[in-house]
C-alpha positions in Angstrom: -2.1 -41.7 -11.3 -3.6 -38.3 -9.1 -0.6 -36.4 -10.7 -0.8 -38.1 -14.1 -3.9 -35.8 -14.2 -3.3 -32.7 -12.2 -0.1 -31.6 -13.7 -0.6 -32.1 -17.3 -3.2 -28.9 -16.3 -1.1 -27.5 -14.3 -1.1 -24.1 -15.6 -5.5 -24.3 -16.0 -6.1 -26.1 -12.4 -3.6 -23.0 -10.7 -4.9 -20.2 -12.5 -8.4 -21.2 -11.6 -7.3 -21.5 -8.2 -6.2 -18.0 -8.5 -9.0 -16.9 -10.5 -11.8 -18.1 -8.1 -9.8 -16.8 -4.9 -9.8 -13.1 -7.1 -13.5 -13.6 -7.3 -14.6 -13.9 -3.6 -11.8 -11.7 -2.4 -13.7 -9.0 -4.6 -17.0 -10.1 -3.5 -16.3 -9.7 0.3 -18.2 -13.0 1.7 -15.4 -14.4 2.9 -12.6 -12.7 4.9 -9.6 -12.5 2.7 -7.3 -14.8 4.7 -9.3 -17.4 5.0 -10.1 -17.5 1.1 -5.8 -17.0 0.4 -5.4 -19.9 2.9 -7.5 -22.4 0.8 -6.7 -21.8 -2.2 -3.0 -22.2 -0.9 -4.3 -25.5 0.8 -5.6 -26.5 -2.6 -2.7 -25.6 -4.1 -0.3 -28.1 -2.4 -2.9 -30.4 -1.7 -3.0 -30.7 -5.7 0.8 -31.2 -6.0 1.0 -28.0 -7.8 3.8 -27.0 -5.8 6.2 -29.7 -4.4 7.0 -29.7 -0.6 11.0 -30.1 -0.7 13.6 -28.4 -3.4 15.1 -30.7 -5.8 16.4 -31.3 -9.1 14.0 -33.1 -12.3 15.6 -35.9 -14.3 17.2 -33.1 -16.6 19.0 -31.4 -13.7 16.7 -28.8 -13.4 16.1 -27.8 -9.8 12.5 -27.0 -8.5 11.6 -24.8 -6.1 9.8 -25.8 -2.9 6.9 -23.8 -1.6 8.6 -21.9 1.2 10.6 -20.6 -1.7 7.6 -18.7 -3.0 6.3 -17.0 0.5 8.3 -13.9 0.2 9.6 -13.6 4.0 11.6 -10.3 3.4 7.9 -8.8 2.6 6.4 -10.7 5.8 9.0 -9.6 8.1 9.0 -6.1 7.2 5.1 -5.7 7.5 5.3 -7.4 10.9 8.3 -5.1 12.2 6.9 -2.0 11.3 2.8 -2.9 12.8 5.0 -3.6 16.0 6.7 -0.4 15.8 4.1 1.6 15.0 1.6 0.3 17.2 3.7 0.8 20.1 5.2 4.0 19.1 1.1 5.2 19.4 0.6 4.3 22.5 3.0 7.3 23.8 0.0 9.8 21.6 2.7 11.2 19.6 0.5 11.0 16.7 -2.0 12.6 17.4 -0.2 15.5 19.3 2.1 16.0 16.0 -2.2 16.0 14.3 -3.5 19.0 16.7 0.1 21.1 16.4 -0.5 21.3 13.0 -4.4 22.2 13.6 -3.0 25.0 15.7 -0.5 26.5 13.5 -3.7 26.7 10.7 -5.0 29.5 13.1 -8.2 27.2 12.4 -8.5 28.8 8.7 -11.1 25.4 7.1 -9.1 25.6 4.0 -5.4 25.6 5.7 -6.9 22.7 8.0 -8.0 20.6 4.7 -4.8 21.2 3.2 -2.6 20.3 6.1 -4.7 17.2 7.6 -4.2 16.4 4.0 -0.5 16.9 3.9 0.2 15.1 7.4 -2.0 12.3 5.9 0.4 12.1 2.9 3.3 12.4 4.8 2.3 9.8 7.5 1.6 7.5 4.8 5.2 7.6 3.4 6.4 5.9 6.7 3.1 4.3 8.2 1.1 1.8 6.2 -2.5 4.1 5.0 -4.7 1.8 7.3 -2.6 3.4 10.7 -2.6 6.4 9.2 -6.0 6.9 8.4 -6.9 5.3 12.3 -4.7 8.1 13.7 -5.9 10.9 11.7 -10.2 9.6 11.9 -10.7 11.5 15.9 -8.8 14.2 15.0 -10.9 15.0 11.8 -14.3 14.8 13.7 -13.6 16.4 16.7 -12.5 18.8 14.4 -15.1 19.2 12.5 -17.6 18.8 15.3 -16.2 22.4 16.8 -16.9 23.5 13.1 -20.4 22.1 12.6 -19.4 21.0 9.8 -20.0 17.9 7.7 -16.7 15.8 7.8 -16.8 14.2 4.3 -14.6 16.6 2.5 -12.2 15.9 4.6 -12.4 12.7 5.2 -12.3 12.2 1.6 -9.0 14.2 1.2 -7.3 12.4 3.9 -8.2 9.2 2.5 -7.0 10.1 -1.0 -3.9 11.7 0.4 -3.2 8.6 2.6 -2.8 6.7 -1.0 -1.0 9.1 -2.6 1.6 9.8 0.4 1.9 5.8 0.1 3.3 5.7 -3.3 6.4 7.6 -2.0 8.1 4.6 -0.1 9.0 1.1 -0.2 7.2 0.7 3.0 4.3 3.3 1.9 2.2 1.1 1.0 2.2 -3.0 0.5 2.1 -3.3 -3.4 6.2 -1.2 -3.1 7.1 -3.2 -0.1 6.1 -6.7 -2.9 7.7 -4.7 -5.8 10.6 -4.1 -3.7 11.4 -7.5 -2.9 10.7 -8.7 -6.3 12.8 -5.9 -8.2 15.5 -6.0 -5.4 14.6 -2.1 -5.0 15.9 -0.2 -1.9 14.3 2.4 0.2 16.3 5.4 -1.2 15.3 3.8 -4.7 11.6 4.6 -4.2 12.2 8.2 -2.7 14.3 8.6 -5.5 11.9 7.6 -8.4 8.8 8.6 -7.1 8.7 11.7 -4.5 8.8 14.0 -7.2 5.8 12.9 -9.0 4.0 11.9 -5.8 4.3 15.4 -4.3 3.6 16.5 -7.8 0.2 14.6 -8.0 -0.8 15.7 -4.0 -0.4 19.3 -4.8 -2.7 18.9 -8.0 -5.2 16.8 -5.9 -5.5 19.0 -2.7 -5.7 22.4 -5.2 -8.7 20.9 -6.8 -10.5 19.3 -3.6 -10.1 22.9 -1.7 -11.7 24.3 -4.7 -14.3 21.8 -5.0 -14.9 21.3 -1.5 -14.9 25.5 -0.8 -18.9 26.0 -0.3 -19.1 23.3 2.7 -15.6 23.8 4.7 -17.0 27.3 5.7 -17.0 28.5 10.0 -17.6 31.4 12.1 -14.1 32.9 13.5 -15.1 32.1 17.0 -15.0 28.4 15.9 -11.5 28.8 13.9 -10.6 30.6 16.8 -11.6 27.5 19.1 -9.6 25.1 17.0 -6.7 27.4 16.6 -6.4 27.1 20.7 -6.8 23.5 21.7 -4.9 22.4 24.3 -2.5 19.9 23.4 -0.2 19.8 26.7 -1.6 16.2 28.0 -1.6 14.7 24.7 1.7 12.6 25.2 0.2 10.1 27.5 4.0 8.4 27.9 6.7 10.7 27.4 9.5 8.3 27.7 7.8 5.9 25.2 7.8 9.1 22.7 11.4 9.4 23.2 11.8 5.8 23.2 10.1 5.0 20.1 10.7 7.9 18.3 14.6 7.1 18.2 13.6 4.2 17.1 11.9 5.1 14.6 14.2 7.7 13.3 16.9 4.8 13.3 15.2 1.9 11.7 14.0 4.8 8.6 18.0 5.4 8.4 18.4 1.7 8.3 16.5 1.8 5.1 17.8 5.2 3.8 21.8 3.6 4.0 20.8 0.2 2.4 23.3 0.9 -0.5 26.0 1.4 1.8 25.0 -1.4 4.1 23.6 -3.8 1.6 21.2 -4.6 5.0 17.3 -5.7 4.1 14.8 -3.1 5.2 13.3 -6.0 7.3 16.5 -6.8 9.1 16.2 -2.7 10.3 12.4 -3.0 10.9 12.7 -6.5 13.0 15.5 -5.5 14.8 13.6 -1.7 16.1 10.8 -3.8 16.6 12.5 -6.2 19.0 13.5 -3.2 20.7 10.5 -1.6 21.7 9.0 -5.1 22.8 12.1 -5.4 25.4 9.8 -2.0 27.6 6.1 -3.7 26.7 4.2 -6.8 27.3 4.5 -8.7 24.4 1.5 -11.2 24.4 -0.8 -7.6 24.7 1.3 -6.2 21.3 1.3 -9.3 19.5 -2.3 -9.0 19.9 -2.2 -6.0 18.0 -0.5 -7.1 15.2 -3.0 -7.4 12.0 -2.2 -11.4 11.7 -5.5 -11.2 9.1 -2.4 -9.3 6.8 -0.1 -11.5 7.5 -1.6 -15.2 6.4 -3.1 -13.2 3.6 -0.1 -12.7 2.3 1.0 -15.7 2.5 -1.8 -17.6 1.2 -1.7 -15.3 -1.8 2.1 -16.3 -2.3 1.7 -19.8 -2.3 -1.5 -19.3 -5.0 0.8 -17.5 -7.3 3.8 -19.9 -6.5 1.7 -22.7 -7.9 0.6 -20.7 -11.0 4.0 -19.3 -11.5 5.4 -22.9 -11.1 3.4 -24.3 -13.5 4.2 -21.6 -16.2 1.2 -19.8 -15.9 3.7 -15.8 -15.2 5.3 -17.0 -18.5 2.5 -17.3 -20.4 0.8 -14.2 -19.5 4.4 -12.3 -20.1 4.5 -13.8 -23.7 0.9 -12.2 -23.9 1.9 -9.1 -23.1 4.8 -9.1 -25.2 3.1 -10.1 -28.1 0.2 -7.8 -27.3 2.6 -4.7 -27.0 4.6 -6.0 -29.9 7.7 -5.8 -27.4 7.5 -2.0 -27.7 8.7 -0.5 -24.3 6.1 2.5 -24.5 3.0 0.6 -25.2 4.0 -1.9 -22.1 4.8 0.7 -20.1 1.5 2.3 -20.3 -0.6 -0.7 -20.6 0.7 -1.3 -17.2 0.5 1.8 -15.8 -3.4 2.1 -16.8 -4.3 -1.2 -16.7 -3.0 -1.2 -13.4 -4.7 1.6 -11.9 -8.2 0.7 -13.2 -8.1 -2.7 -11.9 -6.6 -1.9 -8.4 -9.9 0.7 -8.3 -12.0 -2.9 -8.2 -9.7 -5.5 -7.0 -7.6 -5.6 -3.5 -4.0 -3.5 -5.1 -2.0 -6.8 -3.3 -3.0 -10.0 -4.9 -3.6 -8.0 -7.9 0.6 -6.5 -7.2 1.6 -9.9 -5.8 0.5 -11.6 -9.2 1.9 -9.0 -11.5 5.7 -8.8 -9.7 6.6 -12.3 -11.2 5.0 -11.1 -14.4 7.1 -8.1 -14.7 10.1 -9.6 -13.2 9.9 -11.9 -16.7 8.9 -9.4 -19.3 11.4 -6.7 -18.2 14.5 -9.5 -20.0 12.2 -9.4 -23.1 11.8 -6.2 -23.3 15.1 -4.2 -23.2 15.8 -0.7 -21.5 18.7 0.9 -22.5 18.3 4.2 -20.3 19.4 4.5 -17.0 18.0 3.4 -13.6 15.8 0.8 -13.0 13.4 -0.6 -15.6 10.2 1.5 -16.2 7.6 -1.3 -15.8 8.3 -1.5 -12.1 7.4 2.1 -12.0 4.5 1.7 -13.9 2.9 -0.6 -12.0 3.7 0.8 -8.7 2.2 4.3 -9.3 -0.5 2.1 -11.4 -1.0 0.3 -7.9 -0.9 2.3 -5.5 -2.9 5.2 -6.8 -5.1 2.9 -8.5 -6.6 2.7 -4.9 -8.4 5.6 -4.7 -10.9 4.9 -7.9 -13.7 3.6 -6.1 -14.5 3.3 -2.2 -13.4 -0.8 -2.3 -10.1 0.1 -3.9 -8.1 0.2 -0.6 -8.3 -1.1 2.8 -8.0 2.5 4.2 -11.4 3.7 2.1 -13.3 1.0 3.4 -11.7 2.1 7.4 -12.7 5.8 6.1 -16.0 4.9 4.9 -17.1 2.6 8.0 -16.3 5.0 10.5 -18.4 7.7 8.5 -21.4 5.6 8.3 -21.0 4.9 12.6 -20.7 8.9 12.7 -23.9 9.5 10.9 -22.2 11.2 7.9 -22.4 8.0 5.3 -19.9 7.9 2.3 -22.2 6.8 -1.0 -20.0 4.3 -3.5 -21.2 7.2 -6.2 -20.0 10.4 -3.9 -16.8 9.0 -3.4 -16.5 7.6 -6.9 -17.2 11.3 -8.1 -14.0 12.6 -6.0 -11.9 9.0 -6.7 -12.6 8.7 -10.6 -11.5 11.9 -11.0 -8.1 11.7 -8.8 -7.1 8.9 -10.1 -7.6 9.7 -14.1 -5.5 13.1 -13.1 -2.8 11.2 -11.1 -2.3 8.7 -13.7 -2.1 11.6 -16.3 0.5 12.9 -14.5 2.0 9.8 -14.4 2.5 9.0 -17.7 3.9 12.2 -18.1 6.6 11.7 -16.3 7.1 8.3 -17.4 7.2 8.9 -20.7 10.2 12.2 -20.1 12.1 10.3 -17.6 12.6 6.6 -19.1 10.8 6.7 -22.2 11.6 9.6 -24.2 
């Protein structure tokens, strides 16, 4: 009788569920993971998703919920905190920060630009929030020598961090969900999206040195001072550099040869990660790993298993569809743009998570013809990921950026960063549907 009444609603009950979890995510009163793990509780507590695979009277077989957790995404996050937050440890980071201080011969403008760069690069390989950690003493200790206010270059690392992201399948979460979904490798993302990424960052950090050029100003004794710091006890472990570094460079191989070896990139990220742990104390790493991330994600899973289940992704495709009239352009954009404006206000993972499935059933309604991989999973990755940087909320690694102001006495305002964000994110997804539109759409 219980499911006599639940799944005739199915579709309404799940996409409340989803709805309602959106809600207080955005709203911040509740930690994330605790708000994805009861609506996933709800979710099977419901019936909306059955426990055990099988096949309905017509022969039709129904997938369980474990079926819905993406673990290729779950693995791959885990492997790489592990790997980065041992690799760390050794400083390496920060030394590689302060070399690149010193070869700026402590010119403000050449220090913007390349903590900017090393940001975006990082990014590429780290996930932002690691990035941003790593980069944050660096930055003030920096600026401290240049009694200077640390904002504009806070701001530019934290803009770069989202940008650099984009570049990867491991950049940044929303690629590391598309790439599971759209069964797109490593080399895929570099291939598709360095050039417009590295596009967009030179277009961003041109306008943020010349808007930023009254207040990154210092006295040549203070470059001078910042051109000469002493990096030589950095590297606090120099066999763990060594160690994790080859490492590194192997696993980010791993990813690079997937079309020869047809190997997951988790499989490559596990098996560094396994690695390392063989020289540390696991319990003390395992600490370290953000486990908030982990049952976020799969909370979130298991919400949008029980609304794709109950034909709630197929509903919304054949709205889009019918919205777009099927025209590949109008999706393409819609995406794109839609995409960007509401990952500036919701968290750029559920908001990814929900849209794979979508996109993963419009892309056999809608036909491309050209060749590579279907546009919409472009779209809504740049969309996505550079989406983040609208407002101060949009990413984990502005909020990191923004906290650690505020404890410094050099508060980020929603409407100053806004001010910076808006207009990034308008020009990046300009750029963007430029080069949609010559290289798939045209």
């Amino acid at each position: 009788m219980f499911e006599n009444i639940i799944l005739p609603h199915g579709m309404a009950i799940s996409g409340a569920i989803l709805l309602i979890a959106y809600i207080i995510i955005a709203s911040e009163k509740i930690q994330k993971s605790v708000v994805a793990l009861i609506g996933a509780s709800l979710t099977l507590l419901l019936g909306l998703l059955p426990h055990h695979g099988h096949f309905d009277n017509t022969g039709k077989y129904i997938k369980s919920v474990f079926e819905y957790i993406s673990f290729d995404v779950i693995f791959l996050l885990i492997g790489m905190m592990i790997l980065v937050n041992i690799a760390s440890k050794s400083g390496v980071f920060k030394w590689l920060a302060i070399q690149v201080l010193k070869t700026t011969k402590g010119h403000p403008k050449f220090v913007l630009f390349t903590m900017a760069a090393l940001t975006a690069a990082l990014s590429a390989f780290l996930d932002n929030v690691t990035t941003v950690v790593l980069m944050l003493p660096i930055t003030f200790a920096v600026t401290k020598e240049y009694d200077t206010d640390p904002t504009p270059f806070l701001i530019a690392e934290v803009l770069s961090s989202n940008i650099g992201g984009t570049a990867t399948l491991i950049g940044d979460p929303p690629n590391i969900i598309i790439g599971a979904k759209a069964g797109l490798s490593f080399m895929d993302f570099v291939n598709e999206l360095s050039f417009i990424v590295i596009t967009i960052f030179l277009f961003l950090i041109g306008i943020l040195i010349f808007l930023f050029r009254k207040s990154i100003k210092t006295t040549p004794e203070k470059m001078a001072y910042v051109a000469n710091l002493d990096n030589s006890k950095t590297i606090q472990d120099k066999s763990l550099m060594f160690r994790s570094i080859a490492v590194l460079f192997l696993v980010i191989l791993g990813f690079v040869t997937h079309d020869i070896t047809h190997i997951s990139a988790y499989v490559f990220a596990l098996a560094g990660a396994s690695f390392l742990l063989l020289f540390e104390t696991p319990k003390k790493i395992y600490e370290d790993v953000e486990w908030l991330t982990i049952f976020f994600f799969v909370g979130l899973f298991i919400i949008i298993g029980g609304f794709e289940a109950n034909g709630g992704i197929n509903f919304l495709a054949d709205k889009l569809i019918q919205f777009t009239g099927g025209n590949l352009n109008g999706a393409t954009m819609l995406i794109l743009w839609g995409s960007g404006l509401l990952s500036g206000i919701v968290d750029n993972i559920p908001y990814t998570a929900t849209m794979a499935p979508l996109i993963a059933q419009v892309q056999h309604s809608i036909p491309y013809l050209g060749s590579g991989h279907h546009p919409l999973w472009w779209a809504l990755s740049l969309g996505a990921c550079l989406g983040g940087n609208l407002t101060i909320i949009g990413a984990a690694a502005n909020v990191l950026v923004s906290e650690s102001a505020a404890s410094h006495n050099h508060p980020i305002s929603f409407l100053r960063f806004l001010k910076y964000g808006a207009l990034t994110t308008f020009l990046s997804l300009f750029l963007s549907s430029i080069y949609l539109y010559f290289r798939y759409l045209k």
